[in-house]
OpenMM code with the backbone's topology and positions (N, CA, C; nanometers):
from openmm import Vec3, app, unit

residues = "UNK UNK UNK UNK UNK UNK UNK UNK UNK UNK UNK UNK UNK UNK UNK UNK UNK UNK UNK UNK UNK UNK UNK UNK UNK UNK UNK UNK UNK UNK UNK UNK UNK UNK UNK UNK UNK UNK UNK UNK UNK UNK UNK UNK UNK UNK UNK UNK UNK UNK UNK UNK UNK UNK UNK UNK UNK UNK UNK UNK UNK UNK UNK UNK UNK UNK UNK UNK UNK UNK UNK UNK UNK UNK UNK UNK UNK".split()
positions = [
    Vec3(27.1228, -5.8874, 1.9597),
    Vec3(27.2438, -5.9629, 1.9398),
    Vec3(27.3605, -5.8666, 1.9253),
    Vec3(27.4553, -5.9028, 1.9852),
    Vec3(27.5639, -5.8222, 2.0129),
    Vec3(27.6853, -5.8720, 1.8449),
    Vec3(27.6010, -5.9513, 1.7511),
    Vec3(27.7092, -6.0193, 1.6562),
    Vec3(27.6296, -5.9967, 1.4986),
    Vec3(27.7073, -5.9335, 1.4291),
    Vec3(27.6465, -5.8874, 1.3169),
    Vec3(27.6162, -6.0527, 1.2516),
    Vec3(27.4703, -6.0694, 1.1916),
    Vec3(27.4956, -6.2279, 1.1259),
    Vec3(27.6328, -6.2459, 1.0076),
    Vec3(27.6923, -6.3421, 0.9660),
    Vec3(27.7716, -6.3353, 0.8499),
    Vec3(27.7178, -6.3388, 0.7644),
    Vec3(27.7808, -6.2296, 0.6647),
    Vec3(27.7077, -6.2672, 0.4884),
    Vec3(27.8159, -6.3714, 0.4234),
    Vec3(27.9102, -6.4088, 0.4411),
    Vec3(28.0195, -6.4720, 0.3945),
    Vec3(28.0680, -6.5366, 0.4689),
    Vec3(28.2005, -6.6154, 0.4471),
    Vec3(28.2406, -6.7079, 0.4814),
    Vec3(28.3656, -6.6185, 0.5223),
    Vec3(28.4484, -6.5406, 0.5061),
    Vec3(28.5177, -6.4036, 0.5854),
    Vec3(28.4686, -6.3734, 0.7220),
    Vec3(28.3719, -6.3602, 0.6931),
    Vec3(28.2967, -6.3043, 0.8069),
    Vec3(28.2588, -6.4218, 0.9245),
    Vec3(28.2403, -6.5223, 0.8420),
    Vec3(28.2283, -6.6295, 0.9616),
    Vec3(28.3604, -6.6932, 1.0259),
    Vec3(28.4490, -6.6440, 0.9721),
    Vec3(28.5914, -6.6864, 1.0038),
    Vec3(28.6313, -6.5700, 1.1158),
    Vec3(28.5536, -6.4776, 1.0994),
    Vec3(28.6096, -6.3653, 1.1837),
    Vec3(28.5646, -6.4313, 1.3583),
    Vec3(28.4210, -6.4339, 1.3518),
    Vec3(28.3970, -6.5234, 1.4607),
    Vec3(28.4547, -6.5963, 1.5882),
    Vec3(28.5533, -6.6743, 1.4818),
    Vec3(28.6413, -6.7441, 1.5858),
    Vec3(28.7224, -6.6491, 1.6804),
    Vec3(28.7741, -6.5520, 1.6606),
    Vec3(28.8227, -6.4458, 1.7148),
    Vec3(28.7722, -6.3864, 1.8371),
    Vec3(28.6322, -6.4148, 1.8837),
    Vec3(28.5262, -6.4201, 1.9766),
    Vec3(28.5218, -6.5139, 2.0683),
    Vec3(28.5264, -6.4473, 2.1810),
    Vec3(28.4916, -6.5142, 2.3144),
    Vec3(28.3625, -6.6434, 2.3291),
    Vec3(28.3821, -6.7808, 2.2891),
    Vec3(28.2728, -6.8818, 2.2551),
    Vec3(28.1423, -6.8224, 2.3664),
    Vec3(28.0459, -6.7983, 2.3309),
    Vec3(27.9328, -6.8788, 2.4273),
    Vec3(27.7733, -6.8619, 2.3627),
    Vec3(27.6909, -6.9081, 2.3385),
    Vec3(27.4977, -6.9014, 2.3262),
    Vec3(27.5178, -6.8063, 2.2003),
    Vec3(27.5154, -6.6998, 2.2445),
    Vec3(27.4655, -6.5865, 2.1087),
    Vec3(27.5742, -6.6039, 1.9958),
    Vec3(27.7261, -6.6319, 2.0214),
    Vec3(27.7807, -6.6953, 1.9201),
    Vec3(27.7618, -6.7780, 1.8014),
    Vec3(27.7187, -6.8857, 1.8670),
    Vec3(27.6576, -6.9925, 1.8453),
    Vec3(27.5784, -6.9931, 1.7511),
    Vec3(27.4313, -6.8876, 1.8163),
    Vec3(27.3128, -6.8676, 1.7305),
    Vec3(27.3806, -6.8137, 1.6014),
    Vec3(27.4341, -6.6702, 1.6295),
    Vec3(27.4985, -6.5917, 1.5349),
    Vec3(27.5596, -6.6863, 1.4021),
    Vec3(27.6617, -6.7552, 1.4699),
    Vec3(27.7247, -6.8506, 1.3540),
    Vec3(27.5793, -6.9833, 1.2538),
    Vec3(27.4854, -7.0153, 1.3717),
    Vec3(27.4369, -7.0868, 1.2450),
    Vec3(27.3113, -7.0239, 1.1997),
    Vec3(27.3026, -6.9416, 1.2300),
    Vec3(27.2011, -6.7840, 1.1618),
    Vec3(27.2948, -6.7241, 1.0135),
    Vec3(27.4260, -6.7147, 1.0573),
    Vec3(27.5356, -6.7081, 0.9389),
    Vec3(27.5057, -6.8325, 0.8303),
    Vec3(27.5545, -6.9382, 0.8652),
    Vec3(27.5560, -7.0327, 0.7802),
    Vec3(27.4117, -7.0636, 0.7300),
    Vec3(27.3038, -7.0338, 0.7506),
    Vec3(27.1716, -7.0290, 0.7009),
    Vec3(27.1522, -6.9621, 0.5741),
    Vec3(27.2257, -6.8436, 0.5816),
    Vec3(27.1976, -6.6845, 0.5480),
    Vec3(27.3283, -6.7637, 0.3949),
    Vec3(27.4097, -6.7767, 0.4282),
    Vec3(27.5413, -6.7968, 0.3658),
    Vec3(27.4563, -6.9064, 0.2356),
    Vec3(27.4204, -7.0154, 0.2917),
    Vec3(27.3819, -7.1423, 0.2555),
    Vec3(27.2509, -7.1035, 0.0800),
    Vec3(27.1438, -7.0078, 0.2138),
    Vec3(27.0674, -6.9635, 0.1049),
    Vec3(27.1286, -6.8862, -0.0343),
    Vec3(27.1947, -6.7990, 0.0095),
    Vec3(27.2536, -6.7028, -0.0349),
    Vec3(27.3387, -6.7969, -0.1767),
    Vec3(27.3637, -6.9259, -0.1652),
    Vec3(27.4207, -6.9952, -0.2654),
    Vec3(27.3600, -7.0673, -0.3643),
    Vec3(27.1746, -7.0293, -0.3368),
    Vec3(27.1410, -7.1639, -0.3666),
    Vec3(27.1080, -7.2921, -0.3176),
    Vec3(27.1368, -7.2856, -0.1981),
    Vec3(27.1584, -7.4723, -0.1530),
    Vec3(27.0011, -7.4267, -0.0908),
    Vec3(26.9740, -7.5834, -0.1098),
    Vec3(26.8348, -7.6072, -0.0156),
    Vec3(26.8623, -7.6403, 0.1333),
    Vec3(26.7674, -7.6417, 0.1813),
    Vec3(26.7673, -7.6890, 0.3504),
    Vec3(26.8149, -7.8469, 0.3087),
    Vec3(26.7637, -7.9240, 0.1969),
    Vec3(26.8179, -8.0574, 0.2653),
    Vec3(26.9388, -8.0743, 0.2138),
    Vec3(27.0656, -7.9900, 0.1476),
    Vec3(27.1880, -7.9818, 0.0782),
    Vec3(27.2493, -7.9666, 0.2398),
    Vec3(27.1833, -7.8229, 0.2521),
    Vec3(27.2585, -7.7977, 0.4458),
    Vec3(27.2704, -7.8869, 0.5291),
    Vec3(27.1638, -7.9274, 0.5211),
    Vec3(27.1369, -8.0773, 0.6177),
    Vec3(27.2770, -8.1702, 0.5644),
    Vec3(27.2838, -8.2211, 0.4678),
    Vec3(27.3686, -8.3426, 0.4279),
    Vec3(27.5205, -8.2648, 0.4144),
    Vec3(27.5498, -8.1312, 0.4566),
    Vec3(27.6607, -8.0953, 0.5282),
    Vec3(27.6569, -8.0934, 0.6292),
    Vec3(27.5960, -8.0791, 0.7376),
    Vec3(27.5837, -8.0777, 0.8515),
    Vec3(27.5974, -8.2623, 0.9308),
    Vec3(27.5357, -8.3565, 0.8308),
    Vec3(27.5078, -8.4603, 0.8928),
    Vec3(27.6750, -8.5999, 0.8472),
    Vec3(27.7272, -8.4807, 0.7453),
    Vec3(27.8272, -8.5655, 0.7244),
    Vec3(27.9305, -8.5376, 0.7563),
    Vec3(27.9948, -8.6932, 0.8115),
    Vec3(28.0898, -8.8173, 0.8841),
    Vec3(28.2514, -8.6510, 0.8855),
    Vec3(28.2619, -8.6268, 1.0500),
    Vec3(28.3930, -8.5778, 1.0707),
    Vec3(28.4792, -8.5915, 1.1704),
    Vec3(28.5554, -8.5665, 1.2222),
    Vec3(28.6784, -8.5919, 1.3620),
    Vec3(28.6046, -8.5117, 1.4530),
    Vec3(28.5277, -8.3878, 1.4455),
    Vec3(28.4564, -8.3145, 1.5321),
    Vec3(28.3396, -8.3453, 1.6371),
    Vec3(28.2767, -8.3563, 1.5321),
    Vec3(28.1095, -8.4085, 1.6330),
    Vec3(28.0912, -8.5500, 1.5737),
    Vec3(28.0445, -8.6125, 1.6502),
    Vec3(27.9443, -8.7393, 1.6646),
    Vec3(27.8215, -8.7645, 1.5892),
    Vec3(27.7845, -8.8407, 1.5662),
    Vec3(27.6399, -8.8817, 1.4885),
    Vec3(27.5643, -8.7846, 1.5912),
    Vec3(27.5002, -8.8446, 1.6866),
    Vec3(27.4357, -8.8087, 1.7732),
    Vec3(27.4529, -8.6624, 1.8208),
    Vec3(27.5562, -8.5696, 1.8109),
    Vec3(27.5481, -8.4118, 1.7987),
    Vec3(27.5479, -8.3756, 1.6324),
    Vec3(27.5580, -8.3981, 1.5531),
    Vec3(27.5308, -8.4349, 1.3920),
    Vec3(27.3894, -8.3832, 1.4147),
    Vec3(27.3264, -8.4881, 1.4217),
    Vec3(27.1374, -8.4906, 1.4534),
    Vec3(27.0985, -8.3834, 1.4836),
    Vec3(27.1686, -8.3525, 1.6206),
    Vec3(27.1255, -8.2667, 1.7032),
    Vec3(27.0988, -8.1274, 1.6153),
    Vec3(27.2329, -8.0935, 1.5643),
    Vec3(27.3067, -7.9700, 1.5029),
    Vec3(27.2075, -7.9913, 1.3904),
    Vec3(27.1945, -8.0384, 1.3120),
    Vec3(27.0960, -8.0692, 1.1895),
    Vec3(26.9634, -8.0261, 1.2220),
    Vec3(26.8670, -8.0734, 1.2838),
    Vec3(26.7708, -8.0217, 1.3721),
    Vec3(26.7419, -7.8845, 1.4035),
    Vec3(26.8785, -7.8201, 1.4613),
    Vec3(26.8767, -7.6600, 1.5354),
    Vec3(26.8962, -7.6133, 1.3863),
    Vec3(26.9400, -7.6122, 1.2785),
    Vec3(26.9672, -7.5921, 1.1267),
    Vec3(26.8350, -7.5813, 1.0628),
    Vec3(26.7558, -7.6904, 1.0701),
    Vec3(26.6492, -7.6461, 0.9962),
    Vec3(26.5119, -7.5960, 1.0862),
    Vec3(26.5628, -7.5595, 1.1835),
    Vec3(26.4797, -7.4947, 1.2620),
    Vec3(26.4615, -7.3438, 1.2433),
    Vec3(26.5879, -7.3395, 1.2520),
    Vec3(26.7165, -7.1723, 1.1864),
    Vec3(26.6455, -7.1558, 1.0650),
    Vec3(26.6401, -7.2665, 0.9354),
    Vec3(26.5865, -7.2187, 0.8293),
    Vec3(26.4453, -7.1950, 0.8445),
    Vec3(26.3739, -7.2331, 0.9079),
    Vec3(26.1894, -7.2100, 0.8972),
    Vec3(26.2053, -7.1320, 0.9804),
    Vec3(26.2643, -7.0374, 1.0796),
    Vec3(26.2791, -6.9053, 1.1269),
    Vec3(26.3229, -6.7978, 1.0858),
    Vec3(26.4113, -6.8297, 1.0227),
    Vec3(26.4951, -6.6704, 0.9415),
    Vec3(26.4555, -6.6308, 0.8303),
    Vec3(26.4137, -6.5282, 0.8438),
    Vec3(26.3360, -6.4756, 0.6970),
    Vec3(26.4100, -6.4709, 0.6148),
] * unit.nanometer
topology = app.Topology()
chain = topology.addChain("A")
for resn in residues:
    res = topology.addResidue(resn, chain)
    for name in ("N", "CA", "C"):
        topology.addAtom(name, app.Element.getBySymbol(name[0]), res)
């Protein structure tokens, strides 16, 4: 991976600054995994940020994104 993961929320802001595409992507919710644990929160706290109501994504990419999240968590050591 060409993208250091984020330990923070600085760091995931830096991100945006980056050309969007795939390894981004991963990078950012490999970040927010890392970030998430790092606070305490459980996988199903992440989840019920991820799954809740915004102007952005849809129920149905919600799901989706939720899904690739706790997939992220039972992969990342």
């Amino acid at each position: 991976m060409n993208y250091p993961i984020p330990t923070n929320s600085q760091e995931m802001i830096a991100l945006r600054q980056q050309p969007l595409n795939a390894e981004l992507v991963a990078c950012a919710i490999a970040g927010v995994v890392q970030i998430a644990r790092s606070q305490s929160q459980s996988l199903d706290d992440l989840k019920a940020e991820v799954l809740a109501d915004d102007n952005l994504l849809d129920l149905t990419q919600r799901l989706w994104l939720s899904d690739i999240v706790a997939q992220a968590w039972e992969t990342l050591p």
